[in-house]
TORKOL-4160 file (C-alpha; in steps of 0.2 Angstrom, whole numbers, padded with zeros to 4 digits, m for minus):
400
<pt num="1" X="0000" Y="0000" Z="0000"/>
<pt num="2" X="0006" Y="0018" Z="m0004"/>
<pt num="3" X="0001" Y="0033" Z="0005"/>
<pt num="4" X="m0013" Y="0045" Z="m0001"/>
<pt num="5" X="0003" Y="0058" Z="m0004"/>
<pt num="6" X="0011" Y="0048" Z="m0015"/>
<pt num="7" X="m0004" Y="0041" Z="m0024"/>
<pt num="8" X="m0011" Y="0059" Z="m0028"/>
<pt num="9" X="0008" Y="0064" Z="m0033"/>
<pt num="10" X="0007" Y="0049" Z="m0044"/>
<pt num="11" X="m0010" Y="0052" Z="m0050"/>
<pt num="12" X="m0006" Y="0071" Z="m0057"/>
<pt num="13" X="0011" Y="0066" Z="m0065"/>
<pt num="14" X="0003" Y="0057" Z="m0076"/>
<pt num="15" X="m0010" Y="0072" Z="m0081"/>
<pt num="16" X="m0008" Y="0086" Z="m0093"/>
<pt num="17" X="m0021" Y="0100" Z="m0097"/>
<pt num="18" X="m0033" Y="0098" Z="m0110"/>
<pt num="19" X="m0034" Y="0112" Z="m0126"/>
<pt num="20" X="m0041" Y="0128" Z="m0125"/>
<pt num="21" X="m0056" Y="0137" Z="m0133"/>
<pt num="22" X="m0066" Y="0151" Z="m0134"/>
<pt num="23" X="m0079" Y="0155" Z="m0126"/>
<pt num="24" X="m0089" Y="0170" Z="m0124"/>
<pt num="25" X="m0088" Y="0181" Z="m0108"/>
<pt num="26" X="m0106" Y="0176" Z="m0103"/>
<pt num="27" X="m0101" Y="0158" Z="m0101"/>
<pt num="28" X="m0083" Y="0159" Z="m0092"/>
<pt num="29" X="m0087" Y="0160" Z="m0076"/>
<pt num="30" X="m0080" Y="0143" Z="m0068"/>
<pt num="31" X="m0069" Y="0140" Z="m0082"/>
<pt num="32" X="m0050" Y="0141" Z="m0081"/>
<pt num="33" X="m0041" Y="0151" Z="m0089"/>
<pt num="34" X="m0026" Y="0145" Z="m0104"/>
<pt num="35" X="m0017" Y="0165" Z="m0105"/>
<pt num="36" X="m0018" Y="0180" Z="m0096"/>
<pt num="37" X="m0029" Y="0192" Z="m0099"/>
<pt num="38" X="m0025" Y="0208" Z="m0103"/>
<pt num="39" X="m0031" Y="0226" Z="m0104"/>
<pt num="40" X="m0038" Y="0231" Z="m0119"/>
<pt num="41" X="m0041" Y="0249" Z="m0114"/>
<pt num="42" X="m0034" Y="0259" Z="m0099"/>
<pt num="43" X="m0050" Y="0261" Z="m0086"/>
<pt num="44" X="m0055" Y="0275" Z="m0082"/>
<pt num="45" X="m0053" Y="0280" Z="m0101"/>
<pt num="46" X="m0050" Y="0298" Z="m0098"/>
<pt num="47" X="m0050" Y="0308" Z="m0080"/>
<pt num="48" X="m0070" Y="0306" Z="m0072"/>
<pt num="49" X="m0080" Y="0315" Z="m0058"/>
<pt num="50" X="m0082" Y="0301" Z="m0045"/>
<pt num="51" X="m0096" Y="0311" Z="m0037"/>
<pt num="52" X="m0110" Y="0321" Z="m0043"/>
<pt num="53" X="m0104" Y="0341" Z="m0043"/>
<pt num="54" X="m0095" Y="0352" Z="m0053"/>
<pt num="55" X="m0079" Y="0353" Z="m0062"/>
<pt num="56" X="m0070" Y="0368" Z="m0056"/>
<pt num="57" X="m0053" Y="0377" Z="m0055"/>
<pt num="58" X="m0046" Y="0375" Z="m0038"/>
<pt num="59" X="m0037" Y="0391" Z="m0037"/>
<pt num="60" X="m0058" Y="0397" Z="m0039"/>
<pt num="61" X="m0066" Y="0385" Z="m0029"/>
<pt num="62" X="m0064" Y="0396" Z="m0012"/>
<pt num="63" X="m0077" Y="0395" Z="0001"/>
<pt num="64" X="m0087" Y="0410" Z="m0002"/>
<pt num="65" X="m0084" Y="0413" Z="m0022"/>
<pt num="66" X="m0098" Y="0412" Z="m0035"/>
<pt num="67" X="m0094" Y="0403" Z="m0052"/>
<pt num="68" X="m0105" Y="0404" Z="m0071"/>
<pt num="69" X="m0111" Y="0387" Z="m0075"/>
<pt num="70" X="m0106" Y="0387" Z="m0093"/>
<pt num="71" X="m0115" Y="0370" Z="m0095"/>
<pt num="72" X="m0120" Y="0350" Z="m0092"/>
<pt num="73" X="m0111" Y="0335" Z="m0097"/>
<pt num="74" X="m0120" Y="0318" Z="m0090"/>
<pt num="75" X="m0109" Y="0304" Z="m0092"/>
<pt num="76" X="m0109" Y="0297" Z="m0110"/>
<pt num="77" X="m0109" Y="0317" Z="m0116"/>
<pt num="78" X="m0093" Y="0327" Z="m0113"/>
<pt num="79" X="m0091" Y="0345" Z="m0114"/>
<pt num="80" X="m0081" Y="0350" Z="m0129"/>
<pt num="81" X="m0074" Y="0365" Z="m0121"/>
<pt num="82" X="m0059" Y="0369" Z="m0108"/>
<pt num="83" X="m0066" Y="0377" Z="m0091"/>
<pt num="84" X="m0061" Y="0394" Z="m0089"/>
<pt num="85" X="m0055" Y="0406" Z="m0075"/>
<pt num="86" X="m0073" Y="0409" Z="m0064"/>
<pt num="87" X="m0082" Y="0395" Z="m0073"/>
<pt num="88" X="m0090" Y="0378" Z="m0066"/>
<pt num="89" X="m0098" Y="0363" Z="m0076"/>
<pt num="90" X="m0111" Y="0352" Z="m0069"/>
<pt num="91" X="m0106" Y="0336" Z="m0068"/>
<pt num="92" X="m0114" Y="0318" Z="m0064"/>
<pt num="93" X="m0105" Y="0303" Z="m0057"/>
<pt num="94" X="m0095" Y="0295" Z="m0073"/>
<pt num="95" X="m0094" Y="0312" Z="m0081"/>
<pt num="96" X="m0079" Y="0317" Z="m0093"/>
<pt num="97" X="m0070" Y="0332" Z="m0081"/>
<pt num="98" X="m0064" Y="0344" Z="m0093"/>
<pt num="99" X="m0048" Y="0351" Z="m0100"/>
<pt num="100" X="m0047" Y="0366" Z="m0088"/>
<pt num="101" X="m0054" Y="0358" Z="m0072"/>
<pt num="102" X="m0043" Y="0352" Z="m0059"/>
<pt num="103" X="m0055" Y="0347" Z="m0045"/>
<pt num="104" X="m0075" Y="0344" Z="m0041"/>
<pt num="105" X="m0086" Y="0354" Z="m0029"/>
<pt num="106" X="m0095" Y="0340" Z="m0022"/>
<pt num="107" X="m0115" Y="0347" Z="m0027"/>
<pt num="108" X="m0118" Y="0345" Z="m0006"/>
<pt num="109" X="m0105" Y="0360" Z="m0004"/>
<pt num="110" X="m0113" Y="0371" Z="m0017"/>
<pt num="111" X="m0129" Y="0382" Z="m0022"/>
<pt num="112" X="m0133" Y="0385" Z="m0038"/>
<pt num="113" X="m0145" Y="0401" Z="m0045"/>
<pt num="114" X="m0147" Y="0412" Z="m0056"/>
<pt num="115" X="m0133" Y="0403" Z="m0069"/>
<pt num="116" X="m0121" Y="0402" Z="m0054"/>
<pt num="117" X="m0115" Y="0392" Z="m0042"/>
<pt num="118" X="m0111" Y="0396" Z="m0025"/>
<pt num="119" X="m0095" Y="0387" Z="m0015"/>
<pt num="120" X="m0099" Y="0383" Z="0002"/>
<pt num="121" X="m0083" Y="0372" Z="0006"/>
<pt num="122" X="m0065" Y="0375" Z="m0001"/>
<pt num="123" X="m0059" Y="0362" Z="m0013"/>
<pt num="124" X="m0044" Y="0355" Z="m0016"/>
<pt num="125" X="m0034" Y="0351" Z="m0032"/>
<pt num="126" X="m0037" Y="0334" Z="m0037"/>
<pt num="127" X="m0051" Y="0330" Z="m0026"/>
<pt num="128" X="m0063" Y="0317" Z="m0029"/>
<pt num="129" X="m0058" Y="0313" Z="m0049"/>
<pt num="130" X="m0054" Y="0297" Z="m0054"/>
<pt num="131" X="m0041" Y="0298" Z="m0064"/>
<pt num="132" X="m0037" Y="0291" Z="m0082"/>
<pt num="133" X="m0030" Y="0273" Z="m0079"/>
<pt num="134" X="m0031" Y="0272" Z="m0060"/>
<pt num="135" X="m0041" Y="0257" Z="m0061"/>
<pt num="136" X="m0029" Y="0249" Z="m0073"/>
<pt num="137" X="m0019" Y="0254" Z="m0089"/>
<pt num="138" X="m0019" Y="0245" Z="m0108"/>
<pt num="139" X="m0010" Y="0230" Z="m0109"/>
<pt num="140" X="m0005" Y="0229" Z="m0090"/>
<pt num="141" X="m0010" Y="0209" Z="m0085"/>
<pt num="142" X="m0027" Y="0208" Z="m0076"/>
<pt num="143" X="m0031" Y="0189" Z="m0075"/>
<pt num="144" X="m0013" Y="0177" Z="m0076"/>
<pt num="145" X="m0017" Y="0161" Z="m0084"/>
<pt num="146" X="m0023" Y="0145" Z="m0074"/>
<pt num="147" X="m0036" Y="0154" Z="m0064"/>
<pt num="148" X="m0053" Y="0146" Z="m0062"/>
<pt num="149" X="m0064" Y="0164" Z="m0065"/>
<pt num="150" X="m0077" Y="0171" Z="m0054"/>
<pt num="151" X="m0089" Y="0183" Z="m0055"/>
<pt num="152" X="m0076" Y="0197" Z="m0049"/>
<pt num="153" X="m0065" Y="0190" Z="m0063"/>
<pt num="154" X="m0078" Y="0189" Z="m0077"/>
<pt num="155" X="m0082" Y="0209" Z="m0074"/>
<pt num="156" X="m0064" Y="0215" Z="m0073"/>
<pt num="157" X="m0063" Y="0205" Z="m0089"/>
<pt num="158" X="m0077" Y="0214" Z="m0095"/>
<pt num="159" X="m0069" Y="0231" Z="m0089"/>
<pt num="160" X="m0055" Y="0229" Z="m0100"/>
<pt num="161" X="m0065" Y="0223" Z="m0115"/>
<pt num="162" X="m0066" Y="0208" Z="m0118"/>
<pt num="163" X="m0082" Y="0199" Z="m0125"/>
<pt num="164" X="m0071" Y="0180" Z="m0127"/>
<pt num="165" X="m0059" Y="0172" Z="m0116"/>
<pt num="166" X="m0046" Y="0160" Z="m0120"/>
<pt num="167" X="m0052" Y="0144" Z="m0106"/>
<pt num="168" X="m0046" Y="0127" Z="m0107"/>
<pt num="169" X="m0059" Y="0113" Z="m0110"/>
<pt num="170" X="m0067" Y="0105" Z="m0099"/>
<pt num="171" X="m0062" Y="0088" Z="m0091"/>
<pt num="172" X="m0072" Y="0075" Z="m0101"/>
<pt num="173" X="m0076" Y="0060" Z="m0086"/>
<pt num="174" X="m0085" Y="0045" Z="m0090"/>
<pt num="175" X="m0094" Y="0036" Z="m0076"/>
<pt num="176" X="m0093" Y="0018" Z="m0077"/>
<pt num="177" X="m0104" Y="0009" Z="m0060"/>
<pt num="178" X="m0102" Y="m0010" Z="m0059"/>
<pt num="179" X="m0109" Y="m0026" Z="m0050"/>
<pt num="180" X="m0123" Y="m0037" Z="m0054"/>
<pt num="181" X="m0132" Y="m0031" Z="m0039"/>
<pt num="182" X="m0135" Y="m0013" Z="m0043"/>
<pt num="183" X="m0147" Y="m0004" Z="m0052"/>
<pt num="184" X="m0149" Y="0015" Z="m0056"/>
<pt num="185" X="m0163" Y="0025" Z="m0050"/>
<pt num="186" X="m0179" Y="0021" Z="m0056"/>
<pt num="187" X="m0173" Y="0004" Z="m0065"/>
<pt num="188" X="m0181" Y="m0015" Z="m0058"/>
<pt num="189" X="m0171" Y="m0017" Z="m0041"/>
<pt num="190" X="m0162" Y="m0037" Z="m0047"/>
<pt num="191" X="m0165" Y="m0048" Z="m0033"/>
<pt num="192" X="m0153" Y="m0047" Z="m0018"/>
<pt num="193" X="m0150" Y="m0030" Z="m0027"/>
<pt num="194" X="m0148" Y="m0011" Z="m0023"/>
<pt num="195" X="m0150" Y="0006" Z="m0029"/>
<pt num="196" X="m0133" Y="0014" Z="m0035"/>
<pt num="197" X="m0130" Y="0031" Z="m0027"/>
<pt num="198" X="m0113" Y="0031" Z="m0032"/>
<pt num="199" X="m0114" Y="0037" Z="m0052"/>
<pt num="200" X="m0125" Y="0050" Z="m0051"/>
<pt num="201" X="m0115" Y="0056" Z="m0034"/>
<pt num="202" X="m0101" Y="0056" Z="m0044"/>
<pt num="203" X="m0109" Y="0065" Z="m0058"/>
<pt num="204" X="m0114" Y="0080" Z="m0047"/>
<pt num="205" X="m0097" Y="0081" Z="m0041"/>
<pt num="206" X="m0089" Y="0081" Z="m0057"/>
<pt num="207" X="m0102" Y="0095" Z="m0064"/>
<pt num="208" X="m0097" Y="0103" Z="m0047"/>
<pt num="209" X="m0078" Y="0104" Z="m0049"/>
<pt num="210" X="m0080" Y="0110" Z="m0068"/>
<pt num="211" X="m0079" Y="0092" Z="m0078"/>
<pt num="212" X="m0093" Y="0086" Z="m0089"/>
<pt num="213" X="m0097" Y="0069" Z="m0083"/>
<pt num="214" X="m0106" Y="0054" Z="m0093"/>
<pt num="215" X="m0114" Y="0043" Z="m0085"/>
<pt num="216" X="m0113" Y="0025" Z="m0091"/>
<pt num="217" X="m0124" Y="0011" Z="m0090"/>
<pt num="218" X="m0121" Y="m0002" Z="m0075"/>
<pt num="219" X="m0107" Y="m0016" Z="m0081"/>
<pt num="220" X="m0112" Y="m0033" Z="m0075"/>
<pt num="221" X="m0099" Y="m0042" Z="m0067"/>
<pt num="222" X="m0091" Y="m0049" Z="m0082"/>
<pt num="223" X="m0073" Y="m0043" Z="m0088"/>
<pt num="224" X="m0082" Y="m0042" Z="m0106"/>
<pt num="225" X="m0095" Y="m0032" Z="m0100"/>
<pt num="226" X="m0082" Y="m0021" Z="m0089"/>
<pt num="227" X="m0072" Y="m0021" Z="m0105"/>
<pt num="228" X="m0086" Y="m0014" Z="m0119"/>
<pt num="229" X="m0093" Y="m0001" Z="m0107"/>
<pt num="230" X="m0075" Y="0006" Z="m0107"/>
<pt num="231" X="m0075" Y="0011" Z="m0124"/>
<pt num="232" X="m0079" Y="0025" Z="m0135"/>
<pt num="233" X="m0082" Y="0038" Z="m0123"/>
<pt num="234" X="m0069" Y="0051" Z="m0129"/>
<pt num="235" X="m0065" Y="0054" Z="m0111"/>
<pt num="236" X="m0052" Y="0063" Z="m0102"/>
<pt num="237" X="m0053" Y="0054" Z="m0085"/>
<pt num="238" X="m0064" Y="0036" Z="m0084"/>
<pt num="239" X="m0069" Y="0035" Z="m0067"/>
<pt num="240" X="m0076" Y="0018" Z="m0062"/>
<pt num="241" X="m0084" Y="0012" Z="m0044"/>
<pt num="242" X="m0083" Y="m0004" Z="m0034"/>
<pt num="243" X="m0074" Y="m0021" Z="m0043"/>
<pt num="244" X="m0057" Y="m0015" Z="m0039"/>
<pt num="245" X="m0053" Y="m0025" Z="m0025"/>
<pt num="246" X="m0047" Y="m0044" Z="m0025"/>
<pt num="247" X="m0064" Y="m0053" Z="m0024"/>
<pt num="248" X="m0071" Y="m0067" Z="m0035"/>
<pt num="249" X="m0083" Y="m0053" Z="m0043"/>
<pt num="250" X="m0071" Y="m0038" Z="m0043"/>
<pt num="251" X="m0067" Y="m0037" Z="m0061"/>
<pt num="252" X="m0064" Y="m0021" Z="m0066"/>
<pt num="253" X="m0044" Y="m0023" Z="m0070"/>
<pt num="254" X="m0045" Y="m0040" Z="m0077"/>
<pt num="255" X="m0059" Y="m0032" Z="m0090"/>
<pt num="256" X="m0051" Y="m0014" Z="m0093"/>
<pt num="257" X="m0033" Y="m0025" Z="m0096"/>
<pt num="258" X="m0042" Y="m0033" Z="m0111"/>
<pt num="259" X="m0043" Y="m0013" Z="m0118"/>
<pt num="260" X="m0024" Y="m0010" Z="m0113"/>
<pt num="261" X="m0025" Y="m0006" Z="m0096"/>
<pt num="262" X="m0008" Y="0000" Z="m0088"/>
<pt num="263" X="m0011" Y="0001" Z="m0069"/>
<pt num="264" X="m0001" Y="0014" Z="m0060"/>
<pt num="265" X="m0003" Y="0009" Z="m0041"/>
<pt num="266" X="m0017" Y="0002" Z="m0032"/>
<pt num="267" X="m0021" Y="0000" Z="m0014"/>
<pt num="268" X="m0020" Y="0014" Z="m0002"/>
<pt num="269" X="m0016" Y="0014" Z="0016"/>
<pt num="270" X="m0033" Y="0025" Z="0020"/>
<pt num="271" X="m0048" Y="0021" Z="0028"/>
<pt num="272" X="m0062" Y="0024" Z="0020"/>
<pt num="273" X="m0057" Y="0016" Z="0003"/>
<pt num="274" X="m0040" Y="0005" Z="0002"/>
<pt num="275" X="m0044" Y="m0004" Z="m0015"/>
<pt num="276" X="m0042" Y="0013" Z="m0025"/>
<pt num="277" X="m0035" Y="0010" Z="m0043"/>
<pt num="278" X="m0025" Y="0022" Z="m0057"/>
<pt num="279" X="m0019" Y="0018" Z="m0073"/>
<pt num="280" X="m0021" Y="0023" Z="m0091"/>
<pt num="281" X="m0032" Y="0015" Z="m0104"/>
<pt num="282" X="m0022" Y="0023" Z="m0121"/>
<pt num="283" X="m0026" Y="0042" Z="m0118"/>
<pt num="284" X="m0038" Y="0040" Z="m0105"/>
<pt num="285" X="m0033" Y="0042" Z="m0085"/>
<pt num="286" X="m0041" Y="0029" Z="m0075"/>
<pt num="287" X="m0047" Y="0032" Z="m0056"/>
<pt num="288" X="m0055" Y="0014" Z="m0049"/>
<pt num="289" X="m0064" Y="0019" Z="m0033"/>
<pt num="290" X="m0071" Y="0007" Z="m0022"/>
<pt num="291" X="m0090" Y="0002" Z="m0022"/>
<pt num="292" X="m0096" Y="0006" Z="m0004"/>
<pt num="293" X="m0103" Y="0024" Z="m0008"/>
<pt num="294" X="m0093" Y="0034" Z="0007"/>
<pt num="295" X="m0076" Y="0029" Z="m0001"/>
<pt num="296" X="m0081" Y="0031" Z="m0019"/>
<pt num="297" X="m0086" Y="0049" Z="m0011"/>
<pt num="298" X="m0069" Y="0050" Z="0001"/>
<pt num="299" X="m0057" Y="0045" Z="m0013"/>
<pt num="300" X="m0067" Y="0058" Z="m0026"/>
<pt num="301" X="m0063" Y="0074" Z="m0015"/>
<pt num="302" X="m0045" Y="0066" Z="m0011"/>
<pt num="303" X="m0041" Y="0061" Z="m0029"/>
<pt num="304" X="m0053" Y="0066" Z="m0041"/>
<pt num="305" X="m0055" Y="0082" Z="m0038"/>
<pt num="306" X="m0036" Y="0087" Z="m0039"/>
<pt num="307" X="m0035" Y="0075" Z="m0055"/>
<pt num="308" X="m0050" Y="0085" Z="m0061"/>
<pt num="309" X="m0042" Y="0102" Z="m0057"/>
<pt num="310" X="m0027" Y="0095" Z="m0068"/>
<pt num="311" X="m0035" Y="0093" Z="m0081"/>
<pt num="312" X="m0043" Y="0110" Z="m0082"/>
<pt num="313" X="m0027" Y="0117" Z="m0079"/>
<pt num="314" X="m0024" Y="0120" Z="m0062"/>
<pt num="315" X="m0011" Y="0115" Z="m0050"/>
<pt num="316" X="m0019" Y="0100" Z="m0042"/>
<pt num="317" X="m0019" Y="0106" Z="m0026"/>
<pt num="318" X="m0026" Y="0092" Z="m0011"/>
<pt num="319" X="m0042" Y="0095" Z="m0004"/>
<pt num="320" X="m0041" Y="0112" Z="0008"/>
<pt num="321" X="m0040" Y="0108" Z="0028"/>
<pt num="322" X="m0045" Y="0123" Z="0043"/>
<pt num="323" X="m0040" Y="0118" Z="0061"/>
<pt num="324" X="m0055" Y="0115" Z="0073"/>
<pt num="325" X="m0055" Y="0108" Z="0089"/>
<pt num="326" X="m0062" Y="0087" Z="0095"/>
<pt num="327" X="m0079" Y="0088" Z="0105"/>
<pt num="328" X="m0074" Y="0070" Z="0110"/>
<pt num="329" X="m0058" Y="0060" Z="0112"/>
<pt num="330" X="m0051" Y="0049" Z="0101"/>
<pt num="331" X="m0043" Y="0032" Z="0100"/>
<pt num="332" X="m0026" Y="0029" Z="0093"/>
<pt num="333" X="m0026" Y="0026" Z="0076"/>
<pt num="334" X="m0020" Y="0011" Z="0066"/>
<pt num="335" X="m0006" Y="0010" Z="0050"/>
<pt num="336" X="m0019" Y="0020" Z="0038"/>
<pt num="337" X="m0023" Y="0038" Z="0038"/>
<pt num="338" X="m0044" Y="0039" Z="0044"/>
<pt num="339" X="m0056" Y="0051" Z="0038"/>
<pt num="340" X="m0067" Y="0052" Z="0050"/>
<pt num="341" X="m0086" Y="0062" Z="0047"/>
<pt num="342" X="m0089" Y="0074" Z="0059"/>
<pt num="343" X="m0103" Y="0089" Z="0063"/>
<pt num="344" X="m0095" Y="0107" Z="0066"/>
<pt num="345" X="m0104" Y="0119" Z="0079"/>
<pt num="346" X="m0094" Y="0135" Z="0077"/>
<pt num="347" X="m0087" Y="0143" Z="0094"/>
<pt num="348" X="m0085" Y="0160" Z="0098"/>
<pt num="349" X="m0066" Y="0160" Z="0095"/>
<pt num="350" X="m0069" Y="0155" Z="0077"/>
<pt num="351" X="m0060" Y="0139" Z="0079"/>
<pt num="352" X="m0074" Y="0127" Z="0073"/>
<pt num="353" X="m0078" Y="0112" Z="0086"/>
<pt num="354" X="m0079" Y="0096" Z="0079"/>
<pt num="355" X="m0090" Y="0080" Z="0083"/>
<pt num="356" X="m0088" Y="0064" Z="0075"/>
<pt num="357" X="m0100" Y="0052" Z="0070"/>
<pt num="358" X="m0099" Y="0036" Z="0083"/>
<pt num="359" X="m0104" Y="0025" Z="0067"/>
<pt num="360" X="m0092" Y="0029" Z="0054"/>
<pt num="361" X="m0097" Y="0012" Z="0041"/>
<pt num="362" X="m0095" Y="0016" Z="0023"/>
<pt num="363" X="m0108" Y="0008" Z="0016"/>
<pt num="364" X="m0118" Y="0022" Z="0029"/>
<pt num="365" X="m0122" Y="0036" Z="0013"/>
<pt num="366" X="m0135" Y="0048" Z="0024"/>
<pt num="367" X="m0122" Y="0050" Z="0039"/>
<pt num="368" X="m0110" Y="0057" Z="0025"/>
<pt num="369" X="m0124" Y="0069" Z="0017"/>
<pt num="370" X="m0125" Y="0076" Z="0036"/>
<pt num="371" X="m0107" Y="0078" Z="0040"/>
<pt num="372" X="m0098" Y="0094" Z="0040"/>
<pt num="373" X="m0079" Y="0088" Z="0036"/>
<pt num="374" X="m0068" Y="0076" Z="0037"/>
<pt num="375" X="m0056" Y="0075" Z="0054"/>
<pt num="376" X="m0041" Y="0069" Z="0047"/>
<pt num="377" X="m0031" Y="0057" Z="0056"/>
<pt num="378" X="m0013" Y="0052" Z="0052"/>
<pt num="379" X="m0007" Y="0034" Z="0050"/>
<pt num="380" X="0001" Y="0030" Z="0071"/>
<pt num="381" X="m0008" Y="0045" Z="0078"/>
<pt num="382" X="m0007" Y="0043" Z="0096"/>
<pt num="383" X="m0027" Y="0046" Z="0106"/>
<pt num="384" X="m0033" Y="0063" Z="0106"/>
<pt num="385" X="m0039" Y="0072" Z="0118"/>
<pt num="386" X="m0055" Y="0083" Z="0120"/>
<pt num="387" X="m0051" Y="0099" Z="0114"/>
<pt num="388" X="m0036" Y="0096" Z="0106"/>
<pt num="389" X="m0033" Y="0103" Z="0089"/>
<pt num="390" X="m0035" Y="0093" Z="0074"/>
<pt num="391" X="m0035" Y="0096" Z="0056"/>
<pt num="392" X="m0053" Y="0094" Z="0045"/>
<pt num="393" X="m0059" Y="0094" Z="0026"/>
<pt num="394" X="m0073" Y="0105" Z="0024"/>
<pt num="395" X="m0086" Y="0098" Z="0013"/>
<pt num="396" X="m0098" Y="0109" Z="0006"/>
<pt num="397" X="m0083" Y="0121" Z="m0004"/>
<pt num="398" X="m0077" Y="0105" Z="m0011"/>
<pt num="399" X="m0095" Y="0101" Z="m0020"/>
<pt num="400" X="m0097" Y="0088" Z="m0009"/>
């Protein structure tokens, strides 16, 4: 058995990003990006009024002078002309400040009448104008390559004028689900059988992380039938669950060696989900996670998802950890690293306190739908006490 370490180094070793395209800016957020985006424009593109006012002289915007108004200029409609000694142009948030005006008399510390404008509060040179390129100049690097875009990214992307974004494509995964005894929602239950939770689980997570999953029909246990189901999918990453362990039934690498299958490593000193399988199949990555649907779900945040962030071009990273604190002791643990579900109740310190789950079976799928995080426990860890600091895997950010 190898440690989850090595198995994730090994995993993404043998991964490279898929192509890029492009797509329009409307449909970028959650991609990753394959170059940096640049400014197209400077933004601002030319000094603005950051406040409704009026454009003004400083050297004439004394408390207790009166200026002409010599006109109006909304934004989107600029004055043509340069402002003059004793003159004052009524500006609007976004307005162009004209050639001549150094400053802007906030419209609260001024009185218009009568074509003039009264000043009620000294301003100063500079004073509330946005100046041309303060946000950002042309050609400066606004989003670097390899960054999944957000909201914020997709309007600063917008800002500098952009309607199409270079991405990379996104992870292709085919879901292959074994076992005679399974069936997918809504199929005849086979006798002795049950209802398989872990494809469509995996699908949802796989759409979550940014991958488009396919999800294949059940493969009976029959190396044949492992074997055809395999094929002509056009995936990136063929994820496949239960059949990898070294029962009379488990079946998937005798049936994916029949279509080439070159397996990496497999076993993994973890609990849940030991029998873990990679390999390649020609260009495709192959993930085998176990069949009890807590591991298949476990191994997914531990290994698929950074396999998944590979292949849209990021760096792979491992599932994110916060600290928290036990609610309850804990027992030594044995030579595999645990992963233990667990409730978090947040304390006033912000140091979340964490309660794990007395039954912690993998077959048991609703107490994993409950849970919180993950209380990570190394391989030899000596008991912990209550109150003593451990290290946990939120769920919810992970699409889980």
């Amino acid at each position: 058995m190898i440690s989850i370490d090595e198995a994730r180094a090994r995993i993404l070793a043998g991964l490279r990003p898929t192509g890029n395209e492009i797509v329009p800016l409307a449909q970028a957020a959650g991609r990753v990006t394959a170059a940096p985006v640049l400014a197209r424009v400077d933004q601002p593109p030319q000094d603005v009024s950051a406040m409704d006012g009026y454009a003004v002289r400083a050297a004439d915007g004394r408390e207790g002078t009166r200026l002409r108004v010599v006109g109006s200029a909304p934004a989107g409609h600029p004055w043509a002309g340069t402002l003059g000694v004793g003159e004052a142009l009524r500006l609007f948030t976004g307005s162009i400040v004209p050639a001549g005006a150094d400053a802007v008399l906030l419209q609260e510390d001024a009185e218009e009448a009568d074509g003039q404008v009264a000043v009620r509060e000294t301003v100063r040179e500079g004073r509330h104008i946005r100046r041309r390129g303060q946000d950002f100049l042309k050609d400066v690097e606004l989003i670097p390559r390899a960054r999944r875009l957000t909201a914020r990214d997709v309007g600063l992307a917008a800002a500098g004028n952009h309607p199409w974004l270079s991405v990379h494509r996104r992870p292709r995964v085919a879901i292959l689900a074994t076992g005679d005894e399974i069936a997918l929602p809504g199929e005849p239950i086979p006798p002795g059988g049950i209802v398989s939770s872990n494809a469509h689980a995996l699908a949802a997570f796989v759409a979550a992380r940014g991958g488009v999953p396919l999800v294949v029909p059940v493969a009976r246990d029959d190396a044949n039938a492992i074997a055809a189901a395999a094929e002509g999918h056009g995936a990136d990453l063929l994820i496949t669950t239960g059949g990898v362990s070294v029962g009379t039934h488990d079946l998937v690498q005798a049936g994916l060696a029949r279509r080439g299958l070159e397996v990496d490593f497999w076993k993994i000193a973890m609990r849940p989900g030991k029998p873990l399988m990679f390999g390649r199949l020609g260009a495709t990555a192959v993930l085998g996670l176990p069949g009890n649907p807590v591991s298949a779900l476990v191994c997914a945040a531990l290994f698929a998802l950074p396999a998944l962030d590979a292949l849209a071009g990021l760096p792979g990273d491992a599932p994110p950890t916060v600290p928290a604190v036990l609610a309850t002791a804990l027992p030594a643990n044995d030579h595999r690293a645990d992963h233990l579900r667990a409730r978090l109740t947040a304390q006033p310190d912000g140091i979340a306190l964490a309660t794990a789950y007395s039954r912690q079976d993998s077959a048991l799928l609703r107490m994993l739908a409950e849970a919180d995080a993950l209380i990570l426990r190394a391989p030899h860890a000596p008991p912990a006490a209550a109150r003593e600091r451990v290290q946990v895997i939120p769920l919810a950010p992970l699409g889980l």
